[in-house]
LOLUM-411881 format. One record per residue (C-alpha): x, y negated, z negated; residue number from 0. Coordinates in Angstrom, 1 decimal. Layout:
LOLUM-411881
+--------+--------+--------+------+
|      u |      v |      w | resi |
+--------+--------+--------+------+
|      X |      Y |      Z |  NUM |
...
+--------+--------+--------+------+
END
This chain:
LOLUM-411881
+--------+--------+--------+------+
|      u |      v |      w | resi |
+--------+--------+--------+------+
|  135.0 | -105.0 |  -53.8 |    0 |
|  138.0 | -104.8 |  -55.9 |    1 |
|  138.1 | -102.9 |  -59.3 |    2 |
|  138.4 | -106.0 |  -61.3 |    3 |
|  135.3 | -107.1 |  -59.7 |    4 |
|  133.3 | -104.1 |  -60.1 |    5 |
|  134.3 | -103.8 |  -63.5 |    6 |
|  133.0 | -107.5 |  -64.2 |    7 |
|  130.0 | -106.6 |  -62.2 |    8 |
|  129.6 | -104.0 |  -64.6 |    9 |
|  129.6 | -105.9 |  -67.7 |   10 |
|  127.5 | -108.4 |  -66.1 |   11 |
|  124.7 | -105.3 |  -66.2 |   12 |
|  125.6 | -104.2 |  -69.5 |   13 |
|  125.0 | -107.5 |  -71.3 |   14 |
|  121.5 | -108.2 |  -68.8 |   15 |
|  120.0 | -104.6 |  -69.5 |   16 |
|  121.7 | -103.3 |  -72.7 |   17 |
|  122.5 |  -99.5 |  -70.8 |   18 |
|  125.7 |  -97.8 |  -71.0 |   19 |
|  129.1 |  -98.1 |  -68.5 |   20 |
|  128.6 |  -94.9 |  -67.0 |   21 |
|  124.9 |  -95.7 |  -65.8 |   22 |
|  125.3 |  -99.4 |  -64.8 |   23 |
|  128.4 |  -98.4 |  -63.0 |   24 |
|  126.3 |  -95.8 |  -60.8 |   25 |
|  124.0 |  -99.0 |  -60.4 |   26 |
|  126.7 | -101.4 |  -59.2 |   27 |
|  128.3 |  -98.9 |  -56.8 |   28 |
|  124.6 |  -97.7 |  -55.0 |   29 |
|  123.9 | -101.3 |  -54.9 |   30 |
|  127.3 | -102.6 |  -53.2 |   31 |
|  127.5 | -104.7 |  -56.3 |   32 |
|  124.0 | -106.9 |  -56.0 |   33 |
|  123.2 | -106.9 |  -59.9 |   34 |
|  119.0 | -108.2 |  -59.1 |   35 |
|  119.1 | -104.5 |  -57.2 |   36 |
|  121.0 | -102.7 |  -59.7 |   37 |
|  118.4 | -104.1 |  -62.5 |   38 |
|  115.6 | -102.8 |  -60.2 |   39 |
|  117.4 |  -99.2 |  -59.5 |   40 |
|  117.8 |  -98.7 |  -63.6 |   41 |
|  114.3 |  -99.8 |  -64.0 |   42 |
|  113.2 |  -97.4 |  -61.3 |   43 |
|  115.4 |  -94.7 |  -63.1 |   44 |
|  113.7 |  -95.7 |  -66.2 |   45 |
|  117.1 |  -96.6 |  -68.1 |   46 |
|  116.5 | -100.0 |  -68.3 |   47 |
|  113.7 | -100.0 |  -70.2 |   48 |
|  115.9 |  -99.5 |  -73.3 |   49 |
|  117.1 | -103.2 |  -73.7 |   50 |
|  113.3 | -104.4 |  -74.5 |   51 |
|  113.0 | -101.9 |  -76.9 |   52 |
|  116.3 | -103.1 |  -79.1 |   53 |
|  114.5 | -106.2 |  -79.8 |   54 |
|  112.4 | -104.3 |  -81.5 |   55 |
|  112.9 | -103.7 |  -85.8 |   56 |
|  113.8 |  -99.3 |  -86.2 |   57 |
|  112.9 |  -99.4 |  -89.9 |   58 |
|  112.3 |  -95.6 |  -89.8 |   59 |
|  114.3 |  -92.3 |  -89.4 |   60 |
|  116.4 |  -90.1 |  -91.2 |   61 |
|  119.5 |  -89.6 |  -93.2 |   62 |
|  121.6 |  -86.6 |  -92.6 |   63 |
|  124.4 |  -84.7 |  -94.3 |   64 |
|  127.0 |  -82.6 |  -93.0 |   65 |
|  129.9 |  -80.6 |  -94.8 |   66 |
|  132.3 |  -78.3 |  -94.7 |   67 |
|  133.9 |  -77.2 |  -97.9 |   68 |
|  134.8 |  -80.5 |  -99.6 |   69 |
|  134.3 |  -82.7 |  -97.2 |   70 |
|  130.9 |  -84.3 |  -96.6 |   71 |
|  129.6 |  -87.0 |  -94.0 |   72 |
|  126.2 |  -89.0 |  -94.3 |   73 |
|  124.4 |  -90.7 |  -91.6 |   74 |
|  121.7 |  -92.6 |  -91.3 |   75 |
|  120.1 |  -93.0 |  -87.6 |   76 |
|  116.7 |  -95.3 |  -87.5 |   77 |
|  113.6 |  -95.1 |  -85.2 |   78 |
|  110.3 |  -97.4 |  -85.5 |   79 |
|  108.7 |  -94.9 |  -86.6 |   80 |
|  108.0 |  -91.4 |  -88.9 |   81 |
|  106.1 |  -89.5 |  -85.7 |   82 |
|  109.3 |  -90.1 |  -83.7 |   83 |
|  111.4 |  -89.6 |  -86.7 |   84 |
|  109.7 |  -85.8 |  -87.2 |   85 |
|  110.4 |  -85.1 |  -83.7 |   86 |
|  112.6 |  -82.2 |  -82.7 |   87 |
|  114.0 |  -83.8 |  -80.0 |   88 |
|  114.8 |  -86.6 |  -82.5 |   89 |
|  116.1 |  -84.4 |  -85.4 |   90 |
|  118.5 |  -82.3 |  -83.3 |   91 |
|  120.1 |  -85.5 |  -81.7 |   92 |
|  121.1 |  -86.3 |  -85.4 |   93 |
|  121.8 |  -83.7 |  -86.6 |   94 |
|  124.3 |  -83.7 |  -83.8 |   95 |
|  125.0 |  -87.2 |  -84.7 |   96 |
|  125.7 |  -85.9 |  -87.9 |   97 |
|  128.2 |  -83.0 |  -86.9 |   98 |
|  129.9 |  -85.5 |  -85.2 |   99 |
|  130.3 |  -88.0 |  -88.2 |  100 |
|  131.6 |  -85.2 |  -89.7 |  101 |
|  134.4 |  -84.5 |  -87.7 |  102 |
|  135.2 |  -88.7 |  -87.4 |  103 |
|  135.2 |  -88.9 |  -91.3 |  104 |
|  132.0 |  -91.2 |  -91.1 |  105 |
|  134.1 |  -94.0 |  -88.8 |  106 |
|  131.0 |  -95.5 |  -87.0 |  107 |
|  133.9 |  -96.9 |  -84.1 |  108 |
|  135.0 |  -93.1 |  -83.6 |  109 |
|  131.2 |  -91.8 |  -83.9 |  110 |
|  130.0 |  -94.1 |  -80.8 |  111 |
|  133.0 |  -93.5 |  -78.5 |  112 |
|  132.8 |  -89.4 |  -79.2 |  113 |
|  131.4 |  -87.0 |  -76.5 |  114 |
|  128.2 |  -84.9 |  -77.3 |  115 |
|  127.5 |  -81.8 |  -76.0 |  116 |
|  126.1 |  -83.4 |  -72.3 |  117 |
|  129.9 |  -84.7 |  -72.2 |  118 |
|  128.6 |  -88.1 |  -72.8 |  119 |
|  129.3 |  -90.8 |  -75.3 |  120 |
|  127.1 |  -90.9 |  -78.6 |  121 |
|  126.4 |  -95.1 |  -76.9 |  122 |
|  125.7 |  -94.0 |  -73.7 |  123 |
|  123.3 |  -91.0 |  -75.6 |  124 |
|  121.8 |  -93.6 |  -77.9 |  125 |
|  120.4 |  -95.3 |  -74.4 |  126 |
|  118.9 |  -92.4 |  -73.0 |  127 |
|  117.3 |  -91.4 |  -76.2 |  128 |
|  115.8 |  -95.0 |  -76.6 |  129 |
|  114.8 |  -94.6 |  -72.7 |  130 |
|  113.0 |  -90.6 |  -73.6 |  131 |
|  111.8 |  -90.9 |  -76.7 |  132 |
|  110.3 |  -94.9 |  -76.3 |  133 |
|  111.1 |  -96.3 |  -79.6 |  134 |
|  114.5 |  -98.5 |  -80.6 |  135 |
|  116.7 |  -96.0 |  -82.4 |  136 |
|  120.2 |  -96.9 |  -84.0 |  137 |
|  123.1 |  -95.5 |  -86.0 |  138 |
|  122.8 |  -97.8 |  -89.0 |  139 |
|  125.5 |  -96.3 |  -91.5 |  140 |
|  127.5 |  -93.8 |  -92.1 |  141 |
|  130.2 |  -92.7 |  -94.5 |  142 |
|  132.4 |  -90.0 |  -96.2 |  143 |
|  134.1 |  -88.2 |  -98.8 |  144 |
|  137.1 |  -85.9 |  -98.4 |  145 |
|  139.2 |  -86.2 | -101.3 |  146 |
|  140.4 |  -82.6 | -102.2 |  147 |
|  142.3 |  -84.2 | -105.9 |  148 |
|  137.8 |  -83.8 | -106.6 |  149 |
|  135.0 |  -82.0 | -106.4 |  150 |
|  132.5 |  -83.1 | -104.3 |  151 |
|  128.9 |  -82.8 | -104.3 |  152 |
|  125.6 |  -83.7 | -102.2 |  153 |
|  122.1 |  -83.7 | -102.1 |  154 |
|  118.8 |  -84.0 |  -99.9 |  155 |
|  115.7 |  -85.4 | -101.5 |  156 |
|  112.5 |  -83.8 | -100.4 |  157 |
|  114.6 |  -82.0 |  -97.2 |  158 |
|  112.8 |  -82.3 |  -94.2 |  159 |
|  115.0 |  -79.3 |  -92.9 |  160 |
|  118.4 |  -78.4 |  -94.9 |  161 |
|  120.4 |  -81.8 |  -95.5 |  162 |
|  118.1 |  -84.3 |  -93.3 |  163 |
|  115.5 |  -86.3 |  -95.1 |  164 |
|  114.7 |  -89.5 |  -95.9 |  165 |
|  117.2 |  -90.0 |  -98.8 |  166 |
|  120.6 |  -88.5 |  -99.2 |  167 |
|  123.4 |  -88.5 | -102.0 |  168 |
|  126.9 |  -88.1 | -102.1 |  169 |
|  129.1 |  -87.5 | -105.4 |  170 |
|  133.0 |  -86.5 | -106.3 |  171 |
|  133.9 |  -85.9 | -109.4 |  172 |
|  137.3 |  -85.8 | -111.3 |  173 |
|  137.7 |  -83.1 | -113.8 |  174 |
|  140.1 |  -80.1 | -115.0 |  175 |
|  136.8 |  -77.7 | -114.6 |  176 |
|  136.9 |  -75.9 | -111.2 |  177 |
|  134.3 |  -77.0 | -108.5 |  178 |
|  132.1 |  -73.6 | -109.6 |  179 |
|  131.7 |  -75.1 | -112.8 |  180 |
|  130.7 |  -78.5 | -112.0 |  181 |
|  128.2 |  -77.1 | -109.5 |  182 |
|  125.2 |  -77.6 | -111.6 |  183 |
|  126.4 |  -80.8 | -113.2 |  184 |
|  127.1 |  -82.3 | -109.9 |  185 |
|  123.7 |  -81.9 | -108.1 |  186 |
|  121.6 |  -83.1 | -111.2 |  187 |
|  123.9 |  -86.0 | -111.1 |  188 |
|  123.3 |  -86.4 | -107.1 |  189 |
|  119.7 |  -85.9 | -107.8 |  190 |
|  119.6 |  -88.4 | -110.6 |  191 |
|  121.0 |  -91.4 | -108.3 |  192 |
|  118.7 |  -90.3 | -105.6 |  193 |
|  116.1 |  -91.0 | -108.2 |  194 |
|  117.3 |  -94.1 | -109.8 |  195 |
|  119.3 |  -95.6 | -107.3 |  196 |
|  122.3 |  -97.5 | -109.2 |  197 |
|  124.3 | -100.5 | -107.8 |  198 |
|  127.3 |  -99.1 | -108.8 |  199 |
|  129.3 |  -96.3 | -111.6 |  200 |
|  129.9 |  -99.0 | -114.2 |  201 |
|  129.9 | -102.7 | -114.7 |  202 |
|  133.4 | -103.0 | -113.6 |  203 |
|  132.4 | -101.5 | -110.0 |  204 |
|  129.5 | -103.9 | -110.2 |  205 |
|  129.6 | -106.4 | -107.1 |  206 |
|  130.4 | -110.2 | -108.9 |  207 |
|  128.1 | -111.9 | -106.8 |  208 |
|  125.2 | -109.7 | -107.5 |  209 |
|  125.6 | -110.7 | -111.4 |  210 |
|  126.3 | -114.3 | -110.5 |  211 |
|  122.9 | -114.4 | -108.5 |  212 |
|  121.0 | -112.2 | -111.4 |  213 |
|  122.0 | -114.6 | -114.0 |  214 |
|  121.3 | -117.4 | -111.8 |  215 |
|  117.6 | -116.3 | -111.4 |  216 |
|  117.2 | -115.4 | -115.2 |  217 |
|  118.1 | -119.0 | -116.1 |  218 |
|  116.0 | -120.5 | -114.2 |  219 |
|  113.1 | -118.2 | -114.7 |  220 |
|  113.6 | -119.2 | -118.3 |  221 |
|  113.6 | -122.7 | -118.0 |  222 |
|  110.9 | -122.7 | -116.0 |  223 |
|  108.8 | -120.6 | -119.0 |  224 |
|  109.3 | -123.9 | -121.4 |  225 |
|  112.2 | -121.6 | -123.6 |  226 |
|  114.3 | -123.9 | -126.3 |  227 |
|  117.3 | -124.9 | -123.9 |  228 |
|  119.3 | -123.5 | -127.2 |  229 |
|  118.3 | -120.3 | -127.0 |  230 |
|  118.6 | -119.6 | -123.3 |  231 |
|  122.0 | -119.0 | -122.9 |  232 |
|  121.4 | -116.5 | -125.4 |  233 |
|  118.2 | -114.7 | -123.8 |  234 |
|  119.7 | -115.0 | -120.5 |  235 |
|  122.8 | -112.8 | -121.9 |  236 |
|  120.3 | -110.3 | -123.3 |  237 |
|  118.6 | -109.7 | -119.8 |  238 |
|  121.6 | -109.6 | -118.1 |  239 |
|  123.0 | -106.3 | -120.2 |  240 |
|  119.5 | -105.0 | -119.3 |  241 |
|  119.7 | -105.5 | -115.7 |  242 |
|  123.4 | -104.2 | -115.7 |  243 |
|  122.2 | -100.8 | -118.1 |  244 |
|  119.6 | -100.6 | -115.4 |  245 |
|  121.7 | -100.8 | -112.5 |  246 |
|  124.8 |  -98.5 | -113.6 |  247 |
|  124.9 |  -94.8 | -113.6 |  248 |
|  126.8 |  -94.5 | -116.5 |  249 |
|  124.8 |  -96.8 | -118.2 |  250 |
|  121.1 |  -96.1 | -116.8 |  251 |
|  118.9 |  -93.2 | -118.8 |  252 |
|  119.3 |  -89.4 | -117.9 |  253 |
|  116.2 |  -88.7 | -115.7 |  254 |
|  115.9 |  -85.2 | -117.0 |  255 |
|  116.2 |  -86.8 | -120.9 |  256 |
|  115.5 |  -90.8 | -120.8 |  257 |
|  116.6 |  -90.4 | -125.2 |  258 |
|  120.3 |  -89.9 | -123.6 |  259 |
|  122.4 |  -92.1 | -121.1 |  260 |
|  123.9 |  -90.6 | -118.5 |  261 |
|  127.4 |  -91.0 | -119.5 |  262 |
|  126.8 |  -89.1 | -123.2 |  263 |
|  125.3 |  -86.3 | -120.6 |  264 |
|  128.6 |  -86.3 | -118.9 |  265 |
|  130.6 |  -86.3 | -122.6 |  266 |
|  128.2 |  -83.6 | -123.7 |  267 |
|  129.3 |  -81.1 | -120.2 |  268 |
|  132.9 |  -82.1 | -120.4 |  269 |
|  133.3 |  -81.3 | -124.2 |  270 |
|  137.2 |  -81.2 | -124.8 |  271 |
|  138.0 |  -81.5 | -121.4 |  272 |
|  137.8 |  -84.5 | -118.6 |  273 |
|  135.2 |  -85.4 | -116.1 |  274 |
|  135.0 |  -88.8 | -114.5 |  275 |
|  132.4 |  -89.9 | -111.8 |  276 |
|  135.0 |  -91.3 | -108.6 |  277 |
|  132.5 |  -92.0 | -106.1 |  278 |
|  129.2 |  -92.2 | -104.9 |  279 |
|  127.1 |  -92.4 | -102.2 |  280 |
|  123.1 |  -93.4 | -101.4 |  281 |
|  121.7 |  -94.1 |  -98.4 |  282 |
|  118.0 |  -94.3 |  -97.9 |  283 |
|  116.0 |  -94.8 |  -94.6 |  284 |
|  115.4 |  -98.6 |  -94.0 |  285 |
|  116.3 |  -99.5 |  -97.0 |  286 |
|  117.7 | -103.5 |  -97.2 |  287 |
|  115.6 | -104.2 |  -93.5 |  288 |
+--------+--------+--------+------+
END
């Protein structure tokens, strides 16, 4: 069999069976290329049972943070469920995972084509641990922040071990204060958007269509509730300030002192000098499935 034909053979198995090159390439070479037997050796080997279980929904898991100085990664990798997601087999794979993202700058392409500590690829990992462990699992997201012109910040809510729990945070921050200084500022701030989860910094950064649709639904809502057609245009305004004060940090109420907003908390810290929130991060485990 020529390599062209292996290699098509190969694919073949991949798409049929959902396991990685390196295994189905074992399979088409003990089996002189007959894919029905190379199905039936994975099976035997137990890999193939991995390509049932992606149909499945992994809704569960945990995020993960890794840094080193000012740069942090965050990484969220899903199982089906919270045992599997509490096991230590589980947890050091991503922590791993999260190393890795780390290194890669949270670039989900580079994450899934690097080597792990076995020499394999994260994909070819991701199989195997589907295969073990018996749930789906998946690398949902990951992402990144590196900027050394800020200060940059993270947080863990309710840690399961140090920076792996169910919801993570990252922040930077622009200011003429040193990073020591901003140290207490920045993980109230992380801790506040863990809590109250904004859409985005301010209502310029807020995503069009997501106003477009909120207004959308207010209006009708309102005609629907028999309101004066006159005055609808006018209520619909007034909810949709309230939905955007809800839904921007800057905007939303300081968790620790709902009487001020977050961004007169900010004013208050900086005094004289400058502080600007640049960036932010939330990732939460199955959140959007």
């Amino acid at each position: 069999m020529s390599q062209e034909n292996v290699l098509e053979k190969v694919k073949k198995l991949r798409e049929l069976t959902g396991v990685g090159f390196k295994d189905c390439k074992i399979a088409i070479d003990e089996n002189n290329g007959d894919i029905e037997k190379s199905i039936e050796f994975l099976r035997k080997k137990g890999i193939a049972k991995a390509s049932k279980k992606m149909e499945r929904v992994a809704t569960d898991g945990l995020i993960s943070i890794s840094e080193n100085k000012n740069k942090f990664s965050i990484i969220e990798v899903n199982s089906e469920t919270d045992f599997v997601a509490k096991n230590e087999e589980f947890i050091k794979f991503v922590e791993e995972l999260s190393n890795i993202s780390l290194l890669n700058s949270g670039k989900m392409s580079d994450i899934l084509d690097a080597k792990m500590k076995n020499k394999n690829t994260v994909k070819e990992n991701l199989v195997s641990m589907i295969s073990k462990i018996g749930e789906k699992i998946t690398l949902r997201r990951s992402d990144c922040i590196e900027s050394d012109q800020f200060a940059n910040f993270s947080y863990t809510h309710s840690p399961l071990k140090k920076n792996l729990g169910k919801i993570g945070v990252l922040l930077s921050l622009e200011s003429s204060f040193k990073k020591e200084k901003l140290s207490q500022l920045g993980k109230q701030l992380s801790m506040h958007i863990a809590a109250s989860s904004p859409l985005s910094i301010d209502k310029d950064n807020l995503d069009q269509n997501i106003l477009k649709k909120e207004k959308e639904i207010i209006t009708e809502e309102l005609k629907n509730s028999g309101k004066d057609v006159k005055i609808i245009d006018k209520i619909a305004l007034g909810k949709l300030n309230k939905f955007i004060t809800d839904n921007t940090l800057l905007n939303q109420e300081w968790i620790m002192e709902p009487k001020k907003k977050v961004k007169d908390v900010i004013k208050d810290f900086a005094g004289k000098e400058k502080i600007v929130v640049k960036k932010f991060i939330r990732f939460k485990v199955g959140e959007g499935f």
